[in-house]
PQR file with spaces between the fields and no chain letter, atoms N, CA, C, O and H, PARSE charges and radii, in Angstrom:
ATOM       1  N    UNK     1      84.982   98.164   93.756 -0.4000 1.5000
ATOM       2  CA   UNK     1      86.351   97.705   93.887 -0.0000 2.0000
ATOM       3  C    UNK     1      86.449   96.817   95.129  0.5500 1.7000
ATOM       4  O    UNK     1      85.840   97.055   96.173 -0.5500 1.4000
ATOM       5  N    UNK     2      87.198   95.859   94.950 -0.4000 1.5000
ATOM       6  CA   UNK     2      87.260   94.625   96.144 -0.0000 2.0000
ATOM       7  C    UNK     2      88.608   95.407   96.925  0.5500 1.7000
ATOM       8  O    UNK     2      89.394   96.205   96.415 -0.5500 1.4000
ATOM       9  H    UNK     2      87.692   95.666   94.103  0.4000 1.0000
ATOM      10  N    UNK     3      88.583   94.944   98.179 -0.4000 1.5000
ATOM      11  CA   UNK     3      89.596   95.153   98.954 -0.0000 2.0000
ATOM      12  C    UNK     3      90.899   94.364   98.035  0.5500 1.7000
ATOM      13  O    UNK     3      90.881   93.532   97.128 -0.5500 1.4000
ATOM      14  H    UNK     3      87.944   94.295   98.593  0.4000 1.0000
ATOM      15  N    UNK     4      91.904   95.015   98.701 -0.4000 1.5000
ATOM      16  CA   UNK     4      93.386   94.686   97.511 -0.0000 2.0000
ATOM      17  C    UNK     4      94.379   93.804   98.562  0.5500 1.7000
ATOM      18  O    UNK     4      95.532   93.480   98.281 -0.5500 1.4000
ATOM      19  H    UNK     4      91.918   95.691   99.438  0.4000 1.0000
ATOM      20  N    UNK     5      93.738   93.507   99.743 -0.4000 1.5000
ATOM      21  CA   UNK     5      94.611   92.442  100.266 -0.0000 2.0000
ATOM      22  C    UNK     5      94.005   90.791  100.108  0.5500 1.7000
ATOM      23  O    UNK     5      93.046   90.407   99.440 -0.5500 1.4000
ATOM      24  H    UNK     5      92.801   93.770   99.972  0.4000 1.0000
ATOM      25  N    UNK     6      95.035   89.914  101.068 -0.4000 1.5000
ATOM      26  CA   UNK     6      95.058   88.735   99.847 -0.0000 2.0000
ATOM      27  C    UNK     6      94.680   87.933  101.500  0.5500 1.7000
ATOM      28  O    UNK     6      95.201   88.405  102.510 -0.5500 1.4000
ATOM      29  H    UNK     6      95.814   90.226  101.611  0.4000 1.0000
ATOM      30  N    UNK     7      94.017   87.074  101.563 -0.4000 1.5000
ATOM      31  CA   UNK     7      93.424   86.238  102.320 -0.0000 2.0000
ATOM      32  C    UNK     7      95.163   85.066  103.145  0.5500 1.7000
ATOM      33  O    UNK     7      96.267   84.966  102.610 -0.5500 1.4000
ATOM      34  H    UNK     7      93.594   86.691  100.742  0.4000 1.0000
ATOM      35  N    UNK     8      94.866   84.647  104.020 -0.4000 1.5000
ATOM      36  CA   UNK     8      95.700   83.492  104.486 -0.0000 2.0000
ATOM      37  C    UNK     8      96.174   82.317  103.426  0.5500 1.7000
ATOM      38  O    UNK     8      97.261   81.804  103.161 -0.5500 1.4000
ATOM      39  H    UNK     8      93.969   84.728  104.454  0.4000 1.0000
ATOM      40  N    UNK     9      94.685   82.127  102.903 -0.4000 1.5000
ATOM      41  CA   UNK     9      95.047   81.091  101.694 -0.0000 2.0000
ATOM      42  C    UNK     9      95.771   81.385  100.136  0.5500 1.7000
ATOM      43  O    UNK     9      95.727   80.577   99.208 -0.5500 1.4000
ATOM      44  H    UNK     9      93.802   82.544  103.118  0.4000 1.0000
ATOM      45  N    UNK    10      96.450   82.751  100.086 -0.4000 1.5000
ATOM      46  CA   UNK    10      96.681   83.097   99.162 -0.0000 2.0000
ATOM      47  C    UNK    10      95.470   84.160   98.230  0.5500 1.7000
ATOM      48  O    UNK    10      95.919   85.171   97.690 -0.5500 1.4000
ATOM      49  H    UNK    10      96.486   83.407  100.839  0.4000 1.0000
ATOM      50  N    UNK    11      94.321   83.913   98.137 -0.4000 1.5000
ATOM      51  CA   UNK    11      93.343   84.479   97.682 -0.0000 2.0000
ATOM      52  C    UNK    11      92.803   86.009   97.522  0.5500 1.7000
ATOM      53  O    UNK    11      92.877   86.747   98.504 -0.5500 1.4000
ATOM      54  H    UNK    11      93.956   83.092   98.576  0.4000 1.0000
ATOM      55  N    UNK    12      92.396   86.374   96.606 -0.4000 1.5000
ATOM      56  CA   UNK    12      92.348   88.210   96.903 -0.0000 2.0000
ATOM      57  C    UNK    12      90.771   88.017   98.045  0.5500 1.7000
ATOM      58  O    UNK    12      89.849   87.209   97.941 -0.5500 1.4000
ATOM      59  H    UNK    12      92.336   85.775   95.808  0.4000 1.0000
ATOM      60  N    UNK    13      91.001   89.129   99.084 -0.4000 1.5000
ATOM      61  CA   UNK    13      89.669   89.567   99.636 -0.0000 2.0000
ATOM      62  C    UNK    13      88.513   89.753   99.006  0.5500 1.7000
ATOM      63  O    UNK    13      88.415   90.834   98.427 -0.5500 1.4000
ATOM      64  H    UNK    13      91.750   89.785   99.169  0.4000 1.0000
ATOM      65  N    UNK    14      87.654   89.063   98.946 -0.4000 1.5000
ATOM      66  CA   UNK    14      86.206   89.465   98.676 -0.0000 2.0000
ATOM      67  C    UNK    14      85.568   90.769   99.507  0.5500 1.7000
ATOM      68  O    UNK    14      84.546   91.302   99.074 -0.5500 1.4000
ATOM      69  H    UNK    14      87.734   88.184   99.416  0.4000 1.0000
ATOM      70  N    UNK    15      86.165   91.216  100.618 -0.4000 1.5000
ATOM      71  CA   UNK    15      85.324   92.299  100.890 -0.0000 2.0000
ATOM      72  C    UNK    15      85.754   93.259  100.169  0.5500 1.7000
ATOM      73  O    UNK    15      86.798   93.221   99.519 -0.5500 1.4000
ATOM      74  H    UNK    15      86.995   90.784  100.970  0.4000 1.0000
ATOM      75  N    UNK    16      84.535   94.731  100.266 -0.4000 1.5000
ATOM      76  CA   UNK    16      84.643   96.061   99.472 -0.0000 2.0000
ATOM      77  C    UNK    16      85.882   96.759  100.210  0.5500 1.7000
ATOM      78  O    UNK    16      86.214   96.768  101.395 -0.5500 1.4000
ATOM      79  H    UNK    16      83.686   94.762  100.795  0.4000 1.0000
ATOM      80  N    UNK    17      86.376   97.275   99.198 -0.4000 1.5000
ATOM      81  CA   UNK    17      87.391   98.324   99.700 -0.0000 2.0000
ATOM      82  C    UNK    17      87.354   99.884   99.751  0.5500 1.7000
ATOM      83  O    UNK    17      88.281  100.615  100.099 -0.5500 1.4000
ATOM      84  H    UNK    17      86.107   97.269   98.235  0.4000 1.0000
ATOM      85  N    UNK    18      85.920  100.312   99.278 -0.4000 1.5000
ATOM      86  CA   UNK    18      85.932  101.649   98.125 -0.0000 2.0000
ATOM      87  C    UNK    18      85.393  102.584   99.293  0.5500 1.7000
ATOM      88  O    UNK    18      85.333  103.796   99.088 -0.5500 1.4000
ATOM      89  H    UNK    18      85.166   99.718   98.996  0.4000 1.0000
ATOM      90  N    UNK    19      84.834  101.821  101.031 -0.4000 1.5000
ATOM      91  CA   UNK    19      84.560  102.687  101.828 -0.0000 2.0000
ATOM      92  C    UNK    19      86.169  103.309  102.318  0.5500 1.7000
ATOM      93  O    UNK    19      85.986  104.357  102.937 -0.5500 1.4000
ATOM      94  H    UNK    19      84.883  100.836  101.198  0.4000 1.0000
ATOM      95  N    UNK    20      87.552  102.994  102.226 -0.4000 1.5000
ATOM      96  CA   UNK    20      88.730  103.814  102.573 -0.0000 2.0000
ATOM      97  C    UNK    20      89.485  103.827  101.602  0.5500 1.7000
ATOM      98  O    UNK    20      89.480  103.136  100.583 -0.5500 1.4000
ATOM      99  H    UNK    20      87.701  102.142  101.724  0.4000 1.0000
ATOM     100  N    UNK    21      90.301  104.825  102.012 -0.4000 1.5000
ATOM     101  CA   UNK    21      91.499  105.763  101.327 -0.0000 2.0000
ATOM     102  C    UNK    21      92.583  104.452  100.882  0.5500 1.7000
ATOM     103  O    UNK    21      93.175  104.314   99.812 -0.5500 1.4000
ATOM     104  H    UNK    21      90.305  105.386  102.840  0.4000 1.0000
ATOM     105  N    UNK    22      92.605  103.807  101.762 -0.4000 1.5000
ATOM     106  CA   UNK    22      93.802  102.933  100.961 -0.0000 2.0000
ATOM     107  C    UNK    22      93.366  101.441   99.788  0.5500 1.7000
ATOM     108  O    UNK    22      93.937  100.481   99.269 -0.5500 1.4000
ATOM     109  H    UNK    22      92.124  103.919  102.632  0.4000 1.0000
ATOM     110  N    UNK    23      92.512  101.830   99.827 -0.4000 1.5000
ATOM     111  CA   UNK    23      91.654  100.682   99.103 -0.0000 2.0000
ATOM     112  C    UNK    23      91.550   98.943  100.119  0.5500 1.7000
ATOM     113  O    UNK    23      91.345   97.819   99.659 -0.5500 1.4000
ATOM     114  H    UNK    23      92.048  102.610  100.248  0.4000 1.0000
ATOM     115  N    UNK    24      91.698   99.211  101.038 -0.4000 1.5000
ATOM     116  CA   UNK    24      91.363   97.834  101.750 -0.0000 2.0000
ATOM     117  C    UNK    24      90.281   97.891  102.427  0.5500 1.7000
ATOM     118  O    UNK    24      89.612   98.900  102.205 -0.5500 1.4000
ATOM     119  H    UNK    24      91.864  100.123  101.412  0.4000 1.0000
ATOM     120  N    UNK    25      89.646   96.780  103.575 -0.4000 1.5000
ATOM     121  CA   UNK    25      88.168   96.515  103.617 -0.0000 2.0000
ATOM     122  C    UNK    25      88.878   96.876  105.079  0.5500 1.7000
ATOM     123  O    UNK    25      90.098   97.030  105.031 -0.5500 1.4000
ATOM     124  H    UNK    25      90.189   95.960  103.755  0.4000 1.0000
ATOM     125  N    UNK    26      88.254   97.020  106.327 -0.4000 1.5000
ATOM     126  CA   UNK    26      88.241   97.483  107.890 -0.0000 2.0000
ATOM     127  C    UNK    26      89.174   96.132  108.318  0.5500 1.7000
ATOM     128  O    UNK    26      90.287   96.425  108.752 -0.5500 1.4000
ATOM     129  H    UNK    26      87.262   96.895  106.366  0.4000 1.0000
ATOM     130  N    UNK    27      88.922   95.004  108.262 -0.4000 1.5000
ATOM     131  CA   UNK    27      89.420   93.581  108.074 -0.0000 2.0000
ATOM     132  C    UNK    27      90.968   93.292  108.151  0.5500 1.7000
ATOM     133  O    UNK    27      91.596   92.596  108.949 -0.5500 1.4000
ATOM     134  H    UNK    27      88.017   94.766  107.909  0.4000 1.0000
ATOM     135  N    UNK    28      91.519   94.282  106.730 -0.4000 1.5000
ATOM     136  CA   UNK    28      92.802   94.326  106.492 -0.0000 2.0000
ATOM     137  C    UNK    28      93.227   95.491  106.222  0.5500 1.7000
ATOM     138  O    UNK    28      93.496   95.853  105.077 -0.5500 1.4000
ATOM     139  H    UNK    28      91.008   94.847  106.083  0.4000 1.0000
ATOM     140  N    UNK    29      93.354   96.335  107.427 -0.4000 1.5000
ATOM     141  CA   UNK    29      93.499   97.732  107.350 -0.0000 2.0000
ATOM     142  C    UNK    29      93.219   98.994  106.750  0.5500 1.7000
ATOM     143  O    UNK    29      94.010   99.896  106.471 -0.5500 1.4000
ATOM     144  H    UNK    29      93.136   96.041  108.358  0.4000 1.0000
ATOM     145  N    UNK    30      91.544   98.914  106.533 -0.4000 1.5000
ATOM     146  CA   UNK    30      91.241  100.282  105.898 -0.0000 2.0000
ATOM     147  C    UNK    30      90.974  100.987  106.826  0.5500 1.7000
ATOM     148  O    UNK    30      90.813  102.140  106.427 -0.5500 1.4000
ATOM     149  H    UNK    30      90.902   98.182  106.760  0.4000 1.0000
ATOM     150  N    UNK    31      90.812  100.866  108.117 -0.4000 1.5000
ATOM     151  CA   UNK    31      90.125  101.826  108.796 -0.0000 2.0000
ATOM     152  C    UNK    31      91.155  102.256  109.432  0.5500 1.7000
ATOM     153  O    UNK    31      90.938  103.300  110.048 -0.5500 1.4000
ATOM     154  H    UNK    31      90.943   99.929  108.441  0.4000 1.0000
ATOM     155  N    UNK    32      92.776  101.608  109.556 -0.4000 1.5000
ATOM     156  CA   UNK    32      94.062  101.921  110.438 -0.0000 2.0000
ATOM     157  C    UNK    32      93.863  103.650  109.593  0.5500 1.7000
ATOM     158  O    UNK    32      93.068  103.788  108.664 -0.5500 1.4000
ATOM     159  H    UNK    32      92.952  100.761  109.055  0.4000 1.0000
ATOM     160  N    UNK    33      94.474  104.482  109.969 -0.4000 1.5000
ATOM     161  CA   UNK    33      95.038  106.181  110.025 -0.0000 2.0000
ATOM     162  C    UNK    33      96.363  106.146  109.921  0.5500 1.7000
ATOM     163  O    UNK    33      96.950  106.847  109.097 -0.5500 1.4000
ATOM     164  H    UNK    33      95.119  104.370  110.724  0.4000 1.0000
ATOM     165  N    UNK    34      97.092  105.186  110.885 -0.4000 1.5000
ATOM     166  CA   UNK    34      98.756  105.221  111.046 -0.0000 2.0000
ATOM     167  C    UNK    34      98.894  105.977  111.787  0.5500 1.7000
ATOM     168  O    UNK    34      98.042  106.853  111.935 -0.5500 1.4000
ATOM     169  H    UNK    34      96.615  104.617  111.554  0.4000 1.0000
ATOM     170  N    UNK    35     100.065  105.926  112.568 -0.4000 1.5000
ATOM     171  CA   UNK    35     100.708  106.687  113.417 -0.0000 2.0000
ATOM     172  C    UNK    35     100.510  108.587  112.988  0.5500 1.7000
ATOM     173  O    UNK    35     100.889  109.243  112.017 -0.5500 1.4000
ATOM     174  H    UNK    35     100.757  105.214  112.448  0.4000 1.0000
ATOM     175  N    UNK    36      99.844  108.906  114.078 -0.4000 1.5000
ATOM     176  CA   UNK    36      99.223  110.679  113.841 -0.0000 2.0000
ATOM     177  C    UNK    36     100.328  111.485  115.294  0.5500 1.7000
ATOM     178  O    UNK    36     100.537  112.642  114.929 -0.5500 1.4000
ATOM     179  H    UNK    36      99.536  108.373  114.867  0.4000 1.0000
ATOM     180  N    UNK    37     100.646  111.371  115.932 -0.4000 1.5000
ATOM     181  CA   UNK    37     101.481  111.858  116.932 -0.0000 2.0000
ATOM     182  C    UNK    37     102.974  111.848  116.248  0.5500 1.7000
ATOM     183  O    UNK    37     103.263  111.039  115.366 -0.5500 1.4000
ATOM     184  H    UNK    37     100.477  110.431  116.228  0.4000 1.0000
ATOM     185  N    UNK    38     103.976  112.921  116.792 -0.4000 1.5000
ATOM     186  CA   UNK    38     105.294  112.643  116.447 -0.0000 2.0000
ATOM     187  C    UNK    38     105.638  111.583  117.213  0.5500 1.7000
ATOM     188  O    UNK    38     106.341  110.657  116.807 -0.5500 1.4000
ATOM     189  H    UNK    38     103.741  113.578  117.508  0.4000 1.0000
ATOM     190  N    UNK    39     105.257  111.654  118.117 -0.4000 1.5000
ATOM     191  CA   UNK    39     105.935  110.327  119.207 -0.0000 2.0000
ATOM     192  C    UNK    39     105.707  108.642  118.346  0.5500 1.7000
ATOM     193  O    UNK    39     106.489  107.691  118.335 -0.5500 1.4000
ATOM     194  H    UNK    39     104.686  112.406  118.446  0.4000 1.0000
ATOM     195  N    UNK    40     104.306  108.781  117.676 -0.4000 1.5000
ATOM     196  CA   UNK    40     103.692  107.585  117.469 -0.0000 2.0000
ATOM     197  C    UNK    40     104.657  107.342  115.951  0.5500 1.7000
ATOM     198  O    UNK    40     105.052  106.218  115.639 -0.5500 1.4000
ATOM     199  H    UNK    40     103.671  109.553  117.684  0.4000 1.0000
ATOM     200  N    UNK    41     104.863  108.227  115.345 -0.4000 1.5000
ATOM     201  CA   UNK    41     105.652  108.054  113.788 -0.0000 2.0000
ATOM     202  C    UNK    41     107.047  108.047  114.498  0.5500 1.7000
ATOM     203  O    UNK    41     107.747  108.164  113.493 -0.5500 1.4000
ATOM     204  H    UNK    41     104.542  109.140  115.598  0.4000 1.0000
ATOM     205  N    UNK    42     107.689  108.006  115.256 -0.4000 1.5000
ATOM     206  CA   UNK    42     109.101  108.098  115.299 -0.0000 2.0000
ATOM     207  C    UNK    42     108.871  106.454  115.825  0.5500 1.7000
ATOM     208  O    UNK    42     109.588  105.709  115.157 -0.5500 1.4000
ATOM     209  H    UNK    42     107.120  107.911  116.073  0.4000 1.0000
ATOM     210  N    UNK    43     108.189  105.841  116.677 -0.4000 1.5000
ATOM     211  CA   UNK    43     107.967  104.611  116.909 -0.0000 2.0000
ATOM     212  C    UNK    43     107.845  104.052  115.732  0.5500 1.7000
ATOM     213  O    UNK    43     108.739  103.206  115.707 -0.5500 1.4000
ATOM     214  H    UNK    43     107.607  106.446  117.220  0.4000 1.0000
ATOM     215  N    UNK    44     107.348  104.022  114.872 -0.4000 1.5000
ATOM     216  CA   UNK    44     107.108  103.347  113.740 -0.0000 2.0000
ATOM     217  C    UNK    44     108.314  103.282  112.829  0.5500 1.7000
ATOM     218  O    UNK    44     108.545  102.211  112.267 -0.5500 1.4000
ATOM     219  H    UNK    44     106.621  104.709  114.892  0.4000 1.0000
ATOM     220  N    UNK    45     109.130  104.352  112.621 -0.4000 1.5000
ATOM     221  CA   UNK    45     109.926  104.492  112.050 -0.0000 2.0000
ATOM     222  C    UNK    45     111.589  103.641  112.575  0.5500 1.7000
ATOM     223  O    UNK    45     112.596  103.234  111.996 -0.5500 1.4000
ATOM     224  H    UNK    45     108.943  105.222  113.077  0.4000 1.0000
ATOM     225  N    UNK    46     111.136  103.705  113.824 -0.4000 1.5000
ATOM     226  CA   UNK    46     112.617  102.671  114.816 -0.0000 2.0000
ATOM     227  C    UNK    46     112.084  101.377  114.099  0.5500 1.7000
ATOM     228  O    UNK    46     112.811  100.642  113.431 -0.5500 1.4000
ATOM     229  H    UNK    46     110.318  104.036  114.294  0.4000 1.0000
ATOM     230  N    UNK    47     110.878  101.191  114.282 -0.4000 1.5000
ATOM     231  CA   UNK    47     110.867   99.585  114.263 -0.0000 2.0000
ATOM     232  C    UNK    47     111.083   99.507  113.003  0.5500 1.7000
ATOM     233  O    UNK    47     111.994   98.699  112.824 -0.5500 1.4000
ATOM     234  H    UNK    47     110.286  101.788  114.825  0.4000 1.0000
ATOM     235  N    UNK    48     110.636  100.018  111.849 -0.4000 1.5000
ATOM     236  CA   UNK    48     111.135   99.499  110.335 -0.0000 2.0000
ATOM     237  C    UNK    48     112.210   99.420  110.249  0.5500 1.7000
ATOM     238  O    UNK    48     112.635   98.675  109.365 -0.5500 1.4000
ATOM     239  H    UNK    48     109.896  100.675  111.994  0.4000 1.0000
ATOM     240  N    UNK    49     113.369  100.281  111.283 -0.4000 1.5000
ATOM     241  CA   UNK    49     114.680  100.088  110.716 -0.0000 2.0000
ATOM     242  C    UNK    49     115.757   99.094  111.519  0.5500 1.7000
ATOM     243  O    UNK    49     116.892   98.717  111.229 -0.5500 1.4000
ATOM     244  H    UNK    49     113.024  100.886  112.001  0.4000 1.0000
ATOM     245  N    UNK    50     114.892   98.843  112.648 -0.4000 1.5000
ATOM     246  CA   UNK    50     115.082   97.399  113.393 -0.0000 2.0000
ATOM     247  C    UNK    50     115.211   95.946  112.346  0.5500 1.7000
ATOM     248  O    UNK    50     116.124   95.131  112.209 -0.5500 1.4000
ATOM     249  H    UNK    50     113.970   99.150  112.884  0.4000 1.0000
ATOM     250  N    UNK    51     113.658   96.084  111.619 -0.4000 1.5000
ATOM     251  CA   UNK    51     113.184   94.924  110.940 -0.0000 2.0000
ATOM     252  C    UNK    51     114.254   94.883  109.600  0.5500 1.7000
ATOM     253  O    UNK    51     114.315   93.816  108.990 -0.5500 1.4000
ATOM     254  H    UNK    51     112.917   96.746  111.731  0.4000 1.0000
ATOM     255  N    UNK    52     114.959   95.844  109.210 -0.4000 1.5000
ATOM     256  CA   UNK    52     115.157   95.646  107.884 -0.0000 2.0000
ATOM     257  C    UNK    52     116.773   95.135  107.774  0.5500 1.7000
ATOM     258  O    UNK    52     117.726   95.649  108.359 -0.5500 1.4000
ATOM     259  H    UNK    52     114.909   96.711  109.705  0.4000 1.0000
ATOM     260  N    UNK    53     116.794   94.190  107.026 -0.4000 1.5000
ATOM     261  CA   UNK    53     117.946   93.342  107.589 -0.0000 2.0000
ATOM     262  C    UNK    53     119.507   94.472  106.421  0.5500 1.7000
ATOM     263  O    UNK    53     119.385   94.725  105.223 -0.5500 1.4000
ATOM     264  H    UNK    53     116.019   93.772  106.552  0.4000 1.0000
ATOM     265  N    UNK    54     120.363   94.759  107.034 -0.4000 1.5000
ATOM     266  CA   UNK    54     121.809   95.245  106.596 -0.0000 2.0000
ATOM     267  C    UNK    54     122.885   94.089  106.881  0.5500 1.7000
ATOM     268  O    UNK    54     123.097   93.415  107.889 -0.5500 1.4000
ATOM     269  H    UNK    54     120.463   94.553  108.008  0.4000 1.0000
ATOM     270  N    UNK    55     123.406   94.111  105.780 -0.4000 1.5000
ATOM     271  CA   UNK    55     124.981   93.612  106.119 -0.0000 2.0000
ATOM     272  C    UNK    55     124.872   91.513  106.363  0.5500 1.7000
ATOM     273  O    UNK    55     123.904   90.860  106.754 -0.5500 1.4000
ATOM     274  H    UNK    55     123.234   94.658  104.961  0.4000 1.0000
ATOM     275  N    UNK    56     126.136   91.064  105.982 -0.4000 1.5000
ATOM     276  CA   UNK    56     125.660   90.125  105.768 -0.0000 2.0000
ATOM     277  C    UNK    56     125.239   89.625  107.186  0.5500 1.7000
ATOM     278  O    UNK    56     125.550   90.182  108.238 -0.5500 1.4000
ATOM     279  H    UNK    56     126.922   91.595  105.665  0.4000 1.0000
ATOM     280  N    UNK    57     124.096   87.906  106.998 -0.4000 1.5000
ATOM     281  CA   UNK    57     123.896   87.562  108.453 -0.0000 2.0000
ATOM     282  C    UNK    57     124.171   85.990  108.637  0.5500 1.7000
ATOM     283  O    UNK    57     123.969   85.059  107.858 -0.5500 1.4000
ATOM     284  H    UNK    57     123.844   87.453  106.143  0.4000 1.0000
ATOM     285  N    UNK    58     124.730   86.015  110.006 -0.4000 1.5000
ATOM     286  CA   UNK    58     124.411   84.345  110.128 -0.0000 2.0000
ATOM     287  C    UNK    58     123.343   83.663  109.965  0.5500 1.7000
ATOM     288  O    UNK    58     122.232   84.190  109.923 -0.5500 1.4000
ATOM     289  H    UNK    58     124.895   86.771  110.640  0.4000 1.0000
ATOM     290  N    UNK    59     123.636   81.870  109.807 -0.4000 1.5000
ATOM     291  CA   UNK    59     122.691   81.135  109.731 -0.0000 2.0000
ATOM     292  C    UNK    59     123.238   80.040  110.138  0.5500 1.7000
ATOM     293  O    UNK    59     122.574   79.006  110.207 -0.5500 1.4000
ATOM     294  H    UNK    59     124.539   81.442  109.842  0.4000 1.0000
């Protein structure tokens, strides 16, 4: 199985993915774990809800 992320140019990864759990190659995050501390998942969790846009916005 090829890694399942997609290159800069649009393109799927040619590297293997089948050495991690999430099916991607070390490259494009197979070897990340994710946030393992409560401290480190509550960080993660502010910023997604920072990033995620509510309500209408200017332009």
């Amino acid at each position: 199985m090829k890694c399942e992320a997609k290159t800069r140019s649009g393109h799927p990864c040619k590297n293997d993915g089948t050495s991690w759990a999430n099916g991607r190659c070390k490259y494009h995050g197979g070897a990340s774990t994710g946030p393992v501390t409560p401290e480190g998942k509550k960080r993660v969790s502010m910023n997604s809800r920072r990033q995620t846009p509510c309500g209408p916005h200017k332009t």
